[in-house]
Phi, psi and omega in degrees: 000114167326120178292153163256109186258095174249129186267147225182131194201133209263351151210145169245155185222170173281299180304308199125292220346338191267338127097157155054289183316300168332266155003293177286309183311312177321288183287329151314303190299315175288332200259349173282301176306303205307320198246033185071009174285203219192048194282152149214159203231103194264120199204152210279173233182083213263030156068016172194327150344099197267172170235163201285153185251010174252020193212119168295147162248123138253110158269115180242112182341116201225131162231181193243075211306344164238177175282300191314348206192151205259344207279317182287354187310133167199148201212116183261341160310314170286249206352311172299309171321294205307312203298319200246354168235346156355302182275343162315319194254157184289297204241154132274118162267066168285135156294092194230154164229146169297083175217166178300348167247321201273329178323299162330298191313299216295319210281318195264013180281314190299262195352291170281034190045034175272156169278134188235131177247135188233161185208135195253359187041031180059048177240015182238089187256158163298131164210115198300340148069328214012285179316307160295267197330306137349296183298316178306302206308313227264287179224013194265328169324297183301340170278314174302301181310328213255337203278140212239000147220169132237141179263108173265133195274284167255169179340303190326306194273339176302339189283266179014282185289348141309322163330297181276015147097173313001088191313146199291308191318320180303333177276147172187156208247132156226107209294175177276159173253156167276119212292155135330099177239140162268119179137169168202114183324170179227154146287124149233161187248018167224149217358105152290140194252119192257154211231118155239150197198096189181182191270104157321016169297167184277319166280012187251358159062026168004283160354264204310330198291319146344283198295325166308297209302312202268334213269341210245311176300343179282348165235007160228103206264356139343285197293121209268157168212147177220096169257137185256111176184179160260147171303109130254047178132290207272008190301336177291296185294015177267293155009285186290343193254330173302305196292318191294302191266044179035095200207354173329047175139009170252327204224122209234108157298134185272318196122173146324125179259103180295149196280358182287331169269025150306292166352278181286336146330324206258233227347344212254010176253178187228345177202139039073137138221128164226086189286044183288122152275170165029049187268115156295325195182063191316124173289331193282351180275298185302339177270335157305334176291319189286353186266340199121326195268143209272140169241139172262116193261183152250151043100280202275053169237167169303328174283346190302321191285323193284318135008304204252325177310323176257019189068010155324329194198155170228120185285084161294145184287006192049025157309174157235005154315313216268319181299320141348273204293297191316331193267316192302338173303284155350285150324320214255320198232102177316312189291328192264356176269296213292319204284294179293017178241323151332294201326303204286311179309327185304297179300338165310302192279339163318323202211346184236035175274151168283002173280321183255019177258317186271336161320282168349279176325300179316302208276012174273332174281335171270000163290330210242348165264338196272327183080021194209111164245009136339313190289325225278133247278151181292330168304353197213346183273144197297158182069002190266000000 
């Protein structure tokens, strides 16, 4: 019997900006219609944004009460949505954060006794705070404790969320799928275009990638750079570092990358770089992979080991001396771009299809409509 699935995602946007979540809500909602369920999909709405047309989307008008933080988002428009169709779907699925829309949402799928599932995409951490703890005490606790799954992307963030009293049985982990692309990146040996495609933020290290840019044009003075994101905080200083190591028309900031031109962005590179630390689960690693395009990583994401385990990728110390030398390797060797690129689609279909991700997701929706998140396979429950 089809599930009635409502996914709640706190902004779609024009820009990308809210950047994973997004993503993820998205490529759900498409592999659940696929698989003959009934999702919609309701989400905060920045007035430019289009939506998919094989799924319903409710867009509802969403702002930001400060500019600086994703933390102030509030849309009393979704919120009305939830309070009046709520009871129409078997499950809630929120996409949460500690911010001012999906919290509500979530507290009032509980009010109304809906079942609920939450996935928290590693943004809900101990964080000492005043202003957080304050936020924990009042409702992010009480949602988390209340909620009949939570979805984690690895071991790391299931501790986090223990943290905050979360019973361990509640938890369980599922990974992101990797989106569907047509196409597959080429190889070229002449001016090859290396790609950052992220949130212009200090953790994902815009910078280092800049300083990577110089380190890799001083012996291949070929070689094209393209930064893709929205300004989060760094954008002057992606600048300065272009201007600082004379880089002016080798290294290019692009703009915001809207997600329907992700796609084609990764295809038009030879390579990925994303230097982020304390990256839970990059989606852009995965849609590279799914593209073909070989990507250079750091040490500290969610994706490295398994990544690095299959040659999928090259796991770097995120220097941009170490990072250099991986692309220019890359770069240099047809066969060793090719071998990672292989790698990667191979493991895509192998372990990140969305097919076998959203199997997976039902029946994690029918433990939480069932009321028994106990059921859910031994194999997936954390600590088991």
């Amino acid at each position: 019997m089809p599930l009635r699935v409502l996914q709640v995602v706190g902004l779609l946007s024009a820009d990308g900006s809210y950047g994973g979540p997004t993503v993820v809500a998205l490529g759900q909602c498409a592999a659940l219609h696929q698989l003959g369920h009934e999702p919609t999909l309701a989400a905060g709405w920045d007035g430019a944004a289009s939506a998919p047309e094989s799924f319903p989307v409710m867009r509802r008008r969403a702002w930001k009460l400060s500019r600086r933080s994703f933390a102030s988002l509030v849309s009393p428009s979704l919120l009305w949505f939830v309070v009046r169709r709520a009871r129409t779907f078997d499950v809630v699925h929120v996409h949460l954060a500690r911010d001012l829309l999906t919290l509500p949402v979530a507290a009032m799928a509980l009010l109304l006794r809906i079942p609920l599932v939450l996935q928290t995409h590693g943004m809900i951490v101990t964080d000492p705070r005043r202003s957080v703890r304050l936020l924990d005490a009042l409702l992010t606790r009480r949602v988390l404790k209340r909620a009949a799954v939570l979805l984690a992307l690895t071991p790391q963030e299931s501790d986090a969320l223990q943290q905050l009293d979360v019973p361990r049985n509640r938890i369980t982990l599922l990974g992101n799928a990797a989106p569907l692309i047509e196409g597959t990146a080429s190889f070229k040996e002449d001016a090859p275009l290396v790609l950052y495609v992220s949130r212009l933020a200090e953790r994902k290290r815009p910078v280092a990638f800049v300083e990577m840019a110089a380190e890799v044009a001083a012996e291949r003075s070929d070689v094209r750079f393209a930064v893709w994101g929205p300004d989060g905080g760094q954008l002057s200083d992606v600048r300065d570092a272009i201007a600082r190591h004379d880089l002016q028309g080798t290294c290019v900031y692009r703009g915001a990358a809207p997600s329907d031109r992700i796609p084609e962005i990764l295809l038009s590179g030879q390579a990925l770089v994303l230097p982020s630390f304390a990256e839970p689960y990059p989606m852009v690693v995965l849609e590279s992979a799914a593209a073909g395009l070989p990507c250079v990583i750091t040490t500290d994401t969610g994706l490295s080991q398994r990544l690095g385990e299959a040659g999928a990728a090259v796991v770097t110390d995120g220097s941009p001396r170490e990072m250099a030398g991986a692309v220019l390797d890359l770069l240099g060797s047809r066969s060793a771009w090719s071998r990672t690129s292989d790698a990667a689609r191979a493991l895509v279909r192998a372990e990140f299809g969305a097919g076998t991700l959203a199997e997976a997701l039902v029946s994690h929706y029918v433990s939480a409509v069932r009321g028994s998140t106990d059921r859910i396979g031994e194999n997936r429950m954390v600590g088991q």
